[in-house]
VOBA-1610 file (N, C-alpha, C; in pm, whole numbers, padded with zeros to 5 digits, always signed):
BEGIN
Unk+01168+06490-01276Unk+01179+06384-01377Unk+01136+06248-01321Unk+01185+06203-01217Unk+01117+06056-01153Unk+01008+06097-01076Unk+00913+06219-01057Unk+00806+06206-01091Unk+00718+06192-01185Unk+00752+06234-01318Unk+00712+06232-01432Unk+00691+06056-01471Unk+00815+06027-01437Unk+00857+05860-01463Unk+00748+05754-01398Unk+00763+05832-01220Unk+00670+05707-01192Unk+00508+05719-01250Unk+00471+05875-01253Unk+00370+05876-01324Unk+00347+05769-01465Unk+00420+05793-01537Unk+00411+05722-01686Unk+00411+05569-01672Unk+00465+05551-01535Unk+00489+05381-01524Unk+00344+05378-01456Unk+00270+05417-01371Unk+00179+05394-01303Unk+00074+05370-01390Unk+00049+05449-01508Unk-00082+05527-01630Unk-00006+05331-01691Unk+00113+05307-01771Unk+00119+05215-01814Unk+00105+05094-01767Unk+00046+05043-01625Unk+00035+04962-01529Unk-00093+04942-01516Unk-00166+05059-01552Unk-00317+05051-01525Unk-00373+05032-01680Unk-00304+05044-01797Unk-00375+05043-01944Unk-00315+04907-01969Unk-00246+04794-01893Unk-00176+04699-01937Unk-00305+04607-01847Unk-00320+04642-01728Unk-00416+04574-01660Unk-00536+04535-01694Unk-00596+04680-01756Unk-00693+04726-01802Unk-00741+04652-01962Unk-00620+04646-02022Unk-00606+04573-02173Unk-00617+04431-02142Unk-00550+04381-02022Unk-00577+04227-01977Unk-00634+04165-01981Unk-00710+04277-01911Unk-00909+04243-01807Unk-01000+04268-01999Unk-00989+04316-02049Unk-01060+04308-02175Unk-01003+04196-02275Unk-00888+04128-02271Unk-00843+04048-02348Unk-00917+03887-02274Unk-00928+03897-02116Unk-00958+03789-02075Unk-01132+03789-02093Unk-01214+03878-02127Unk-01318+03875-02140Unk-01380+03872-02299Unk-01281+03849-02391Unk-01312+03893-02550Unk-01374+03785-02590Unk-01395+03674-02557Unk-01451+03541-02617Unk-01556+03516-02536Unk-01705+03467-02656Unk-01844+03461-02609Unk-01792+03331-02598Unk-01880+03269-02458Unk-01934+03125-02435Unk-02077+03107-02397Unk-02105+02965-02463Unk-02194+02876-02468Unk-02236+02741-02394Unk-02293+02727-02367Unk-02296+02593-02341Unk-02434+02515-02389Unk-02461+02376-02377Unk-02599+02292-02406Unk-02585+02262-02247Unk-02508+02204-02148Unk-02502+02140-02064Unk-02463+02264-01960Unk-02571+02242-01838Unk-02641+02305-01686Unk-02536+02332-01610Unk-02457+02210-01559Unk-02328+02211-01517Unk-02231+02318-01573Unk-02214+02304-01670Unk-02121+02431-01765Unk-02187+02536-01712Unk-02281+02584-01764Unk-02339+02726-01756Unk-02342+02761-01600Unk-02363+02697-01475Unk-02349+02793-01361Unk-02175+02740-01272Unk-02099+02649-01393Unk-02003+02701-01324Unk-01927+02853-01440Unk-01995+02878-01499Unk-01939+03003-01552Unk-01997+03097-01504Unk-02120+03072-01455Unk-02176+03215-01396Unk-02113+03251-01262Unk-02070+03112-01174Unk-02035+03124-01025Unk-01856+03169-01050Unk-01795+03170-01204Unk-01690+03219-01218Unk-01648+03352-01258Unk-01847+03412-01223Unk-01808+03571-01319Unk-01845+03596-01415Unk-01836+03478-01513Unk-01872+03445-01697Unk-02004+03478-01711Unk-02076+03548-01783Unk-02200+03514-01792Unk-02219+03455-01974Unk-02278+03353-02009Unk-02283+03277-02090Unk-02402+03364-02200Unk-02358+03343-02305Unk-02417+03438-02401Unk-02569+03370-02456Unk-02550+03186-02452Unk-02659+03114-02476Unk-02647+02959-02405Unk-02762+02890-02355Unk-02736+02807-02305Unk-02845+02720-02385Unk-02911+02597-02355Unk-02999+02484-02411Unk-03113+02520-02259Unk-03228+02488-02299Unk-03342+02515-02236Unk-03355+02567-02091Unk-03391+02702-02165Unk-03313+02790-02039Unk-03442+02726-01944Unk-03588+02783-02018Unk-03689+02704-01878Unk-03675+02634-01793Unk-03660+02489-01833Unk-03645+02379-01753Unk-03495+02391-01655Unk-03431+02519-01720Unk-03305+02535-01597Unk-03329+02612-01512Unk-03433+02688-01496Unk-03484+02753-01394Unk-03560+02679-01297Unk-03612+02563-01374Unk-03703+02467-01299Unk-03615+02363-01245Unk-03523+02332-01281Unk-03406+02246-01219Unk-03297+02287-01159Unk-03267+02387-01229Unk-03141+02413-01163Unk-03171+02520-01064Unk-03255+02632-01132Unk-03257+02763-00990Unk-03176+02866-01017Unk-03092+02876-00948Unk-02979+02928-00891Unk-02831+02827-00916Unk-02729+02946-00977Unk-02777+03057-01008Unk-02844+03120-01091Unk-02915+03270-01112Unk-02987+03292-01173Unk-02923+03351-01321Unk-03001+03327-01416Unk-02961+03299-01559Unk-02921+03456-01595Unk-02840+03517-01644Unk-02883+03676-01740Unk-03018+03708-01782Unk-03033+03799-01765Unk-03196+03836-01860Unk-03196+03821-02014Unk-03084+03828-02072Unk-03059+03848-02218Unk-03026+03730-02277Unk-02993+03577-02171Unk-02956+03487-02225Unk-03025+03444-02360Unk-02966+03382-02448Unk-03038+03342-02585Unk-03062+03206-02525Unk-03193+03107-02539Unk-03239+02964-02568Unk-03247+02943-02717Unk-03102+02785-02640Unk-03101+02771-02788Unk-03192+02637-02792Unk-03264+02598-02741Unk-03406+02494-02723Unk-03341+02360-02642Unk-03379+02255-02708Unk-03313+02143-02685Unk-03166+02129-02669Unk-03185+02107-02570Unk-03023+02071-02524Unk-02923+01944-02676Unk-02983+01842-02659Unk-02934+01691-02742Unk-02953+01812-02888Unk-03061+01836-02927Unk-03096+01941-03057Unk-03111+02028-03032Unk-02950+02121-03045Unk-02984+02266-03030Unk-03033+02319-03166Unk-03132+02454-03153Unk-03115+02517-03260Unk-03042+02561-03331Unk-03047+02517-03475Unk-02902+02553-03583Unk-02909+02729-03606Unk-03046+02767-03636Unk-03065+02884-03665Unk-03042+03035-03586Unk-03042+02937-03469Unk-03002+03040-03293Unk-02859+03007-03327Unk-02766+02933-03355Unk-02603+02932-03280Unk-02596+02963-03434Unk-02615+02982-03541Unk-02586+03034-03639Unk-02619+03175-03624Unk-02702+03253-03605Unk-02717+03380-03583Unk-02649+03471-03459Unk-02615+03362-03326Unk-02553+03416-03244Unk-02397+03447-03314Unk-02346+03311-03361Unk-02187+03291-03443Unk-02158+03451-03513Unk-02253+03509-03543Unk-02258+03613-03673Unk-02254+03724-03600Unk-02270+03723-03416Unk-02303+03899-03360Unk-02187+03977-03370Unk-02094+03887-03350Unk-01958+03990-03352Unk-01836+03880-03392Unk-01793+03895-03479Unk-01662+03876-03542Unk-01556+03859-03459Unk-01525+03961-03354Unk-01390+04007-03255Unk-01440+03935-03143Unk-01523+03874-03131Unk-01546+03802-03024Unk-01597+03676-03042Unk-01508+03557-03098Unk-01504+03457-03079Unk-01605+03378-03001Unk-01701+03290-03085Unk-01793+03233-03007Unk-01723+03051-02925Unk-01714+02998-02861Unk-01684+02882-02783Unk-01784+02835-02700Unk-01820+02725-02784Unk-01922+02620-02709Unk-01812+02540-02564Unk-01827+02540-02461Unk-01764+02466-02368Unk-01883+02308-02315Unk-01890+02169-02410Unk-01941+02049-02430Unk-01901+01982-02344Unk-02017+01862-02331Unk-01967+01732-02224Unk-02038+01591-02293Unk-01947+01527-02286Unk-02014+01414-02343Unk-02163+01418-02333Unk-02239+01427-02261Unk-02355+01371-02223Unk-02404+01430-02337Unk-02359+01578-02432Unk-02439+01608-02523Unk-02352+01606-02675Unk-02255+01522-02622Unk-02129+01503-02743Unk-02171+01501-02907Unk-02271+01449-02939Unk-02330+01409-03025Unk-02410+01544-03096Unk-02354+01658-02979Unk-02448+01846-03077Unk-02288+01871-03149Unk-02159+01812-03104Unk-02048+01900-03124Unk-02059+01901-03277Unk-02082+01780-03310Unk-02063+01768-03486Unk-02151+01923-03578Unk-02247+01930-03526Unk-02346+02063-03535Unk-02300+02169-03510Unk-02229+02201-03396Unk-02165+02318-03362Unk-02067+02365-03446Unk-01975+02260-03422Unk-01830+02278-03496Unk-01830+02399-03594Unk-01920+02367-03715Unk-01929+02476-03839Unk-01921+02680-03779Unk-01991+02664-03670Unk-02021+02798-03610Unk-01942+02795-03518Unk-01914+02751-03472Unk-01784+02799-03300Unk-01709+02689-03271Unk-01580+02749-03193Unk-01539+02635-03172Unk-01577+02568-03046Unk-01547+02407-03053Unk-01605+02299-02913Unk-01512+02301-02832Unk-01545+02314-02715Unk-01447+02236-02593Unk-01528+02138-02517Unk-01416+02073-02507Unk-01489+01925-02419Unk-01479+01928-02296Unk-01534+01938-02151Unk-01508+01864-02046Unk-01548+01778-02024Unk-01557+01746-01879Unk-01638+01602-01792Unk-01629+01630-01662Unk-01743+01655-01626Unk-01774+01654-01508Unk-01780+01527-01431Unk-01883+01391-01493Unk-01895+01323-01452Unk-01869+01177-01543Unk-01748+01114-01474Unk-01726+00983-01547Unk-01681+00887-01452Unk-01647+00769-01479Unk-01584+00712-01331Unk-01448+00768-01279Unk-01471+00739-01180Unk-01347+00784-01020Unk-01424+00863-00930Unk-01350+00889-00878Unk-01373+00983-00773Unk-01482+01078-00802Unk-01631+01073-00789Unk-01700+01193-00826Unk-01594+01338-00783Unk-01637+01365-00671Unk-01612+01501-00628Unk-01470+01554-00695Unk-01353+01444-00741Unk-01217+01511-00743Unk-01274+01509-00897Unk-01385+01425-00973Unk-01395+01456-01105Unk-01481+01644-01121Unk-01533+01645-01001Unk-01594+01770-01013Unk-01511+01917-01047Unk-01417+01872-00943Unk-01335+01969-00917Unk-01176+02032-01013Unk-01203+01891-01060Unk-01115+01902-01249Unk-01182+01943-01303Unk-01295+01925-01370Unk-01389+01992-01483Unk-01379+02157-01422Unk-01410+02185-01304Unk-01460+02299-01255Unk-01292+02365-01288Unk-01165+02342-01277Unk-01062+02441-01353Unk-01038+02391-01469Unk-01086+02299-01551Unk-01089+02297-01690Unk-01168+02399-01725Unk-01255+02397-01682Unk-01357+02491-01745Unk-01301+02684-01706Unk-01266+02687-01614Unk-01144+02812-01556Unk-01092+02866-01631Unk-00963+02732-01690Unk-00871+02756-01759Unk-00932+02824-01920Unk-01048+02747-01957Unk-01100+02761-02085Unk-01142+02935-02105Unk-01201+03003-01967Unk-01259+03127-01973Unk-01161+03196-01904Unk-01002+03138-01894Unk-00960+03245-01820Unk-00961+03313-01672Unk-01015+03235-01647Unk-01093+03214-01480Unk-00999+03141-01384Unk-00868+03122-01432Unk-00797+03006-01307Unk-00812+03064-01194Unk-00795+03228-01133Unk-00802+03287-01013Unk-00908+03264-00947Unk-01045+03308-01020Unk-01180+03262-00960Unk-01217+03166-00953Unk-01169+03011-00988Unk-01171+02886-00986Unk-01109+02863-00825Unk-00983+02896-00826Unk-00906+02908-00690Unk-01055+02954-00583Unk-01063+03086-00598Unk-01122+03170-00510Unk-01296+03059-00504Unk-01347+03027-00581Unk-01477+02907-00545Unk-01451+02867-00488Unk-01323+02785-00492Unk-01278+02617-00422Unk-01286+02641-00278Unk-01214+02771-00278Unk-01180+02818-00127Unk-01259+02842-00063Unk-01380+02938-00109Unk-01540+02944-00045Unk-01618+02832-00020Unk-01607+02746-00105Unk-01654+02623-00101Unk-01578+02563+00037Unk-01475+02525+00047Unk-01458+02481+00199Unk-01459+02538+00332Unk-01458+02667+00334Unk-01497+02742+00438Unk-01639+02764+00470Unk-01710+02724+00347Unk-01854+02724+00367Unk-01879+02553+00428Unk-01807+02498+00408Unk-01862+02353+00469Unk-01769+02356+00589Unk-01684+02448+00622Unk-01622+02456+00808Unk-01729+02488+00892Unk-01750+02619+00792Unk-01912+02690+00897Unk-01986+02603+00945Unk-02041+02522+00796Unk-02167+02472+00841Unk-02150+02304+00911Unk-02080+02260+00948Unk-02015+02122+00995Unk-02049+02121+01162Unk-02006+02251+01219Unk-02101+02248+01359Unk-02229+02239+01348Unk-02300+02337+01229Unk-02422+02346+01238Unk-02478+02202+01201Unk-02458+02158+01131Unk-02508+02022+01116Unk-02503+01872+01211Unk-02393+01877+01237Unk-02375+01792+01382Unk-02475+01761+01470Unk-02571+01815+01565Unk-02679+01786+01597Unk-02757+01636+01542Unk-02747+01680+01355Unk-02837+01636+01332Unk-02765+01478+01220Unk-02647+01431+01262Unk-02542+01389+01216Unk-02590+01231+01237Unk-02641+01193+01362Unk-02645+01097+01414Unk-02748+00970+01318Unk-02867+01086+01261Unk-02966+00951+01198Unk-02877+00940+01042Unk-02874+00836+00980Unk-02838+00822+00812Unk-02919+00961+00708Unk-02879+00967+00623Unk-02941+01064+00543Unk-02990+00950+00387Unk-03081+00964+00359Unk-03138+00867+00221Unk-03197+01028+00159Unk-03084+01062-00023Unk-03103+01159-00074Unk-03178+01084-00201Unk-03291+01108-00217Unk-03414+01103-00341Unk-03478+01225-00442Unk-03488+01170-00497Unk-03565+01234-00642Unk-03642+01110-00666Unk-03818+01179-00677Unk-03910+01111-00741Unk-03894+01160-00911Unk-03924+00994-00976Unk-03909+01023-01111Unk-04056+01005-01154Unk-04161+00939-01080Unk-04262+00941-01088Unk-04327+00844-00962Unk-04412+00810-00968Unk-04506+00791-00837Unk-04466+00612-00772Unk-04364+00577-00847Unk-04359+00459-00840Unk-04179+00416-00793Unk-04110+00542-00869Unk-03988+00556-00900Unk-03929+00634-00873Unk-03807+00633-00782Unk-03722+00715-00747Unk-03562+00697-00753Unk-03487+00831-00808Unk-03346+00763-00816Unk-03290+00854-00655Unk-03238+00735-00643Unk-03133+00784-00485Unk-02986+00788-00485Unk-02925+00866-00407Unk-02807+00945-00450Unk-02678+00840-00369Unk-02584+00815-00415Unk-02510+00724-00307Unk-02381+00820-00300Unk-02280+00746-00240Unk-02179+00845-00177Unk-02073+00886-00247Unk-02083+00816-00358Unk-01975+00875-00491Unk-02118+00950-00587Unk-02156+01066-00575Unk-02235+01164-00591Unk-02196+01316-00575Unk-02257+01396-00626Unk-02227+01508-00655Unk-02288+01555-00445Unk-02398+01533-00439Unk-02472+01554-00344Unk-02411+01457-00226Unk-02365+01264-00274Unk-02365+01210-00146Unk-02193+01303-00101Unk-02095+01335-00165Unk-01958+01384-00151Unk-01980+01511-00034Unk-02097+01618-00051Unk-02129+01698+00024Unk-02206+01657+00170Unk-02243+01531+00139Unk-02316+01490+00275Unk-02197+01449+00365Unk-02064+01382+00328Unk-01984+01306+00409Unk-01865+01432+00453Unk-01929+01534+00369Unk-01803+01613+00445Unk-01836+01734+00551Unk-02002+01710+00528Unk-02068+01754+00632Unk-02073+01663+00767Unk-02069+01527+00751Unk-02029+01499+00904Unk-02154+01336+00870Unk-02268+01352+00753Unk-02330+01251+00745Unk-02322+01126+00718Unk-02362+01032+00732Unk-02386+00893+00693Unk-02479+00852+00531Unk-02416+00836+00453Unk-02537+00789+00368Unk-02602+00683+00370Unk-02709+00662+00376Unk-02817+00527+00384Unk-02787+00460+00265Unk-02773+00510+00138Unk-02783+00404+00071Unk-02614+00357+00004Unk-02631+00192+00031Unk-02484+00144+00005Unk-02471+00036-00075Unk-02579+00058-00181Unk-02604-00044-00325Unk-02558+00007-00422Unk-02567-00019-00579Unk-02536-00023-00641Unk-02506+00126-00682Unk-02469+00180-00818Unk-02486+00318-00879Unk-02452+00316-01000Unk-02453+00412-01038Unk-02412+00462-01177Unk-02331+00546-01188Unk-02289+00594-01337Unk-02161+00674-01331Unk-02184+00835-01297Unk-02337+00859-01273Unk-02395+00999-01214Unk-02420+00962-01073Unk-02379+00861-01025Unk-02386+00830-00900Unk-02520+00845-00774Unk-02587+00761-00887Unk-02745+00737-00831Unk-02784+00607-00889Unk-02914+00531-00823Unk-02940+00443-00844Unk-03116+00466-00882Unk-03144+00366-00973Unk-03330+00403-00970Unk-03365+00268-00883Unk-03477+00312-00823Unk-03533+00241-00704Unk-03649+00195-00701Unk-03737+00122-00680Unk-03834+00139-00653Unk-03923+00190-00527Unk-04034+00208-00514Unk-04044+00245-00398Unk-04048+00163-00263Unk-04066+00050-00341Unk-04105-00061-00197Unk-03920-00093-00126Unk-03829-00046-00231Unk-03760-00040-00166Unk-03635+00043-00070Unk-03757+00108-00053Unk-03737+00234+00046Unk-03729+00177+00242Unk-03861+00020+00223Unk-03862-00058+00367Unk-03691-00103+00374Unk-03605-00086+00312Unk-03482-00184+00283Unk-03374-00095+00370Unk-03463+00008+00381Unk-03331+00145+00430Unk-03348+00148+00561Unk-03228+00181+00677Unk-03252+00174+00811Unk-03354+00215+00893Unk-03426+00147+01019Unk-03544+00250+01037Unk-03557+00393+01078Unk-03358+00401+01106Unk-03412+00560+01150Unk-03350+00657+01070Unk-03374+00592+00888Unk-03323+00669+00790Unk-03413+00816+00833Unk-03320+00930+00776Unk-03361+01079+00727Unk-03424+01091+00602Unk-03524+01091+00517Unk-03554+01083+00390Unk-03545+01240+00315Unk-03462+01278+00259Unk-03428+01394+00199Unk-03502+01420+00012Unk-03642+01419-00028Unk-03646+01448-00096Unk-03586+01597-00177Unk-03577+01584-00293Unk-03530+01726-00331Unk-03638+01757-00493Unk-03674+01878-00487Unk-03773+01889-00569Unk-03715+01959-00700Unk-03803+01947-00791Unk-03917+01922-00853Unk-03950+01738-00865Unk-04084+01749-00870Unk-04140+01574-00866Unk-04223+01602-00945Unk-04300+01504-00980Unk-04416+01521-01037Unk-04590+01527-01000Unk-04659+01625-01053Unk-04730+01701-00964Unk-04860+01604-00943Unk-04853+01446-00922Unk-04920+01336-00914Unk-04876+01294-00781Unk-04770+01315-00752Unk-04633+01219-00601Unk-04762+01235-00488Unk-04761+01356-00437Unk-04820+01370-00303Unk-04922+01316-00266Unk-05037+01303-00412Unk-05138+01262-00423Unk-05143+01079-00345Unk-05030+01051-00511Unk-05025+00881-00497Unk-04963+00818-00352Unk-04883+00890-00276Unk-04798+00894-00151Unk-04903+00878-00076Unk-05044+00957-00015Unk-05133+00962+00060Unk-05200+00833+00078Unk-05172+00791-00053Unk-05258+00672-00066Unk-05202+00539-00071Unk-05079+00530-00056Unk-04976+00435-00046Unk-04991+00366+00116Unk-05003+00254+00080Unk-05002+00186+00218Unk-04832+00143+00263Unk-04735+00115+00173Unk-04620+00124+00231Unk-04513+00227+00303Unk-04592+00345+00217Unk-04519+00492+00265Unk-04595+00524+00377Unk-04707+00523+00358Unk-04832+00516+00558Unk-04761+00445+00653Unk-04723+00324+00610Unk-04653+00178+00717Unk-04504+00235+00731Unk-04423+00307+00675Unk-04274+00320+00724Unk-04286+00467+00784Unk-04423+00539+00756Unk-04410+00659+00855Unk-04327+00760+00785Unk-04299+00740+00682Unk-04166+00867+00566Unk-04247+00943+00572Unk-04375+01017+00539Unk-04450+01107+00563Unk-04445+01192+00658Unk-04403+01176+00775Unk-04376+01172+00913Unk-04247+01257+00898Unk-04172+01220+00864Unk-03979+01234+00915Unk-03946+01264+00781Unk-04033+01303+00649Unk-03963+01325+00491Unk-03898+01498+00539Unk-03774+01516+00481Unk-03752+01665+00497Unk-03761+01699+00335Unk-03817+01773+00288Unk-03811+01790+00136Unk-03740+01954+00095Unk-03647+01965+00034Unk-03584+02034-00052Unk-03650+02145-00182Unk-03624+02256-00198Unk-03616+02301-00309Unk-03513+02267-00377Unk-03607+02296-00547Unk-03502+02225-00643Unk-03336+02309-00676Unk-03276+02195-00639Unk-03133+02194-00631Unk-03102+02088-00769Unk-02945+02149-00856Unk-02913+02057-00983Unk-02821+01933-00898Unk-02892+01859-00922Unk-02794+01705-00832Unk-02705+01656-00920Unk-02689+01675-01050Unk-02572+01652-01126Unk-02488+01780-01175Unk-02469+01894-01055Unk-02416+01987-01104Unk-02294+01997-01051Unk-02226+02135-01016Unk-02117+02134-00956Unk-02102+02209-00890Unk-01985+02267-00811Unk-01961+02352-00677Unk-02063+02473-00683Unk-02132+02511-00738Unk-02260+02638-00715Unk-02357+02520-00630Unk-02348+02395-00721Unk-02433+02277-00657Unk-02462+02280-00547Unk-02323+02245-00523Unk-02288+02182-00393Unk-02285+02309-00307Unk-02267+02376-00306Unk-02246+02526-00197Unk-02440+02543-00174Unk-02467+02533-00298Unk-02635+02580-00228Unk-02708+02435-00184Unk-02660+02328-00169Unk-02735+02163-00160Unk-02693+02198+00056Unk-02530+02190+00011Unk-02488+02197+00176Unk-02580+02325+00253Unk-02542+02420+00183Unk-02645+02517+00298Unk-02831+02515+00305Unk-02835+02480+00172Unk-03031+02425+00191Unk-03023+02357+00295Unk-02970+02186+00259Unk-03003+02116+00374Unk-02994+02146+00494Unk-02880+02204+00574Unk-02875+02246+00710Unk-02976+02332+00782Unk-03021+02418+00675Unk-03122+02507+00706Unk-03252+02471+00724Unk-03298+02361+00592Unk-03393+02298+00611Unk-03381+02201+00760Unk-03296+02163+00790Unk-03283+02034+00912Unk-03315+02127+01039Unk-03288+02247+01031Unk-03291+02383+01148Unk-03435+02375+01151Unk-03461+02403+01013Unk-03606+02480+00993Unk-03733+02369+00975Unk-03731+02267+00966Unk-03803+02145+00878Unk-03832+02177+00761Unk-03769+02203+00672Unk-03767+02246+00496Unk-03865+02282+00443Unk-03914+02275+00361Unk-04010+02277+00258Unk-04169+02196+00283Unk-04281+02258+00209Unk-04416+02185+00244Unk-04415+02081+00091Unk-04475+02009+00108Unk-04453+01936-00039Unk-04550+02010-00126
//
């Protein structure tokens, strides 16, 4: 008989578990905003539709998207006719847009077909501790608080690892850029998604002017002479496919020698979050090992 028993308790332990694990997975999510979508993928989630999936392959990378994802086009203007036809696949599975201000202005659109959730990744305070709220808001929303835990935790053991490895190369400043075009570049300062990962790697950031609430500044190029002389220049790509050209021919970028000492990056999302930051910290080190990327 108390074999019978523990049997029946064991079978009801595993269909309660089992009913769990399907209750925590019953609701489709969405997103318009980049940030959202790979912290749901780095939580397990895979997102049923996102806003221009292309240009997130071209920006963001990794991680890599589902094959089946739906584009719903424009991020600011999603398609009505895509989140209306997705809304309609299944009934029992609840569609949830998970929104961020930056695209606040689709929720009014959505609303009719699924419901909105709001985070924020990025507003003033503390970048990184704003990161790291959105990243279990967004948890909590999919059910994910465990694998939220379990990121956080990879996430700092991945920057123990790599903190020797980087050391070596600790000593010159680091200046983190994105060309916006041949003239213009925004640079990353230390309340940043990217500068937060540089200082806990052991670096210095070069730049200690102004910012914004994405925690970058636009620059020009001439004032790139303004940065120490034995700045690190960390481009990170995509640029525009004019830069290298107009760079060659630049007599100020010839005269500071950045050509020389540029380490350049594959494209990494600089306004993203801990997938961000886990693949920004280990690019760079590797690139600094390896001398990175050819432009």
């Amino acid at each position: 008989m108390k074999k019978i028993l523990f049997i029946f308790t064991a079978l009801c332990c595993c269909f309660f578990a089992v009913l769990a694990q399907a209750q925590m997975g019953s609701d489709r999510y969405a997103s318009l905003d980049w940030t959202v979508a790979e912290t749901l993928l780095a939580l397990g989630v895979e997102p049923v539709a996102i806003g221009d999936v292309e240009a997130y392959k071209k920006w963001v990378a990794k991680p890599s998207l589902p094959p089946k994802i739906i584009d719903l086009g424009l991020r600011h203007q999603p398609n009505l006719e895509q989140v209306a036809w997705l809304a309609k696949q299944d009934s029992e599975q609840p569609l949830i847009f998970i929104n961020t201000p930056f695209y606040a202005m689709a929720s009014a659109t959505l609303k009719p077909f699924a419901q909105v959730e709001m985070v924020d990744f990025y507003q003033a305070g503390n970048a990184w501790q704003n990161i790291v709220t959105a990243t279990q808001q967004v948890a909590n929303l999919a059910g994910r608080t465990d694998d939220a835990e379990k990121l956080l935790a990879n996430f700092d053991k991945q920057i123990a690892q790599l903190v020797p490895q980087a050391q070596p190369f600790t000593s010159r400043p680091i200046a983190l850029v994105q060309f916006i075009d041949t003239r213009h570049l925004r640079i990353y300062a230390e309340n940043s998604l990217l500068g937060a990962v540089l200082k806990q790697l052991g670096f210095h950031n070069a730049w200690q002017g102004e910012y914004n609430i994405w925690g970058f500044a636009t620059i020009n190029i001439t004032q790139l002479s303004q940065l120490p002389q034995n700045v690190r220049l960390v481009v990170i790509k995509p640029y525009p496919a004019n830069v290298v050209q107009a760079l060659s021919h630049n007599s100020l970028w010839q005269y500071l020698k950045l050509n020389e000492n540029t380490l350049v990056l594959p494209a990494i999302w600089t306004f993203g979050g801990i997938p961000s930051a886990q693949r920004f910290a280990q690019t760079l080190v590797q690139a600094l090992q390896t001398g990175g990327e050819p432009w």
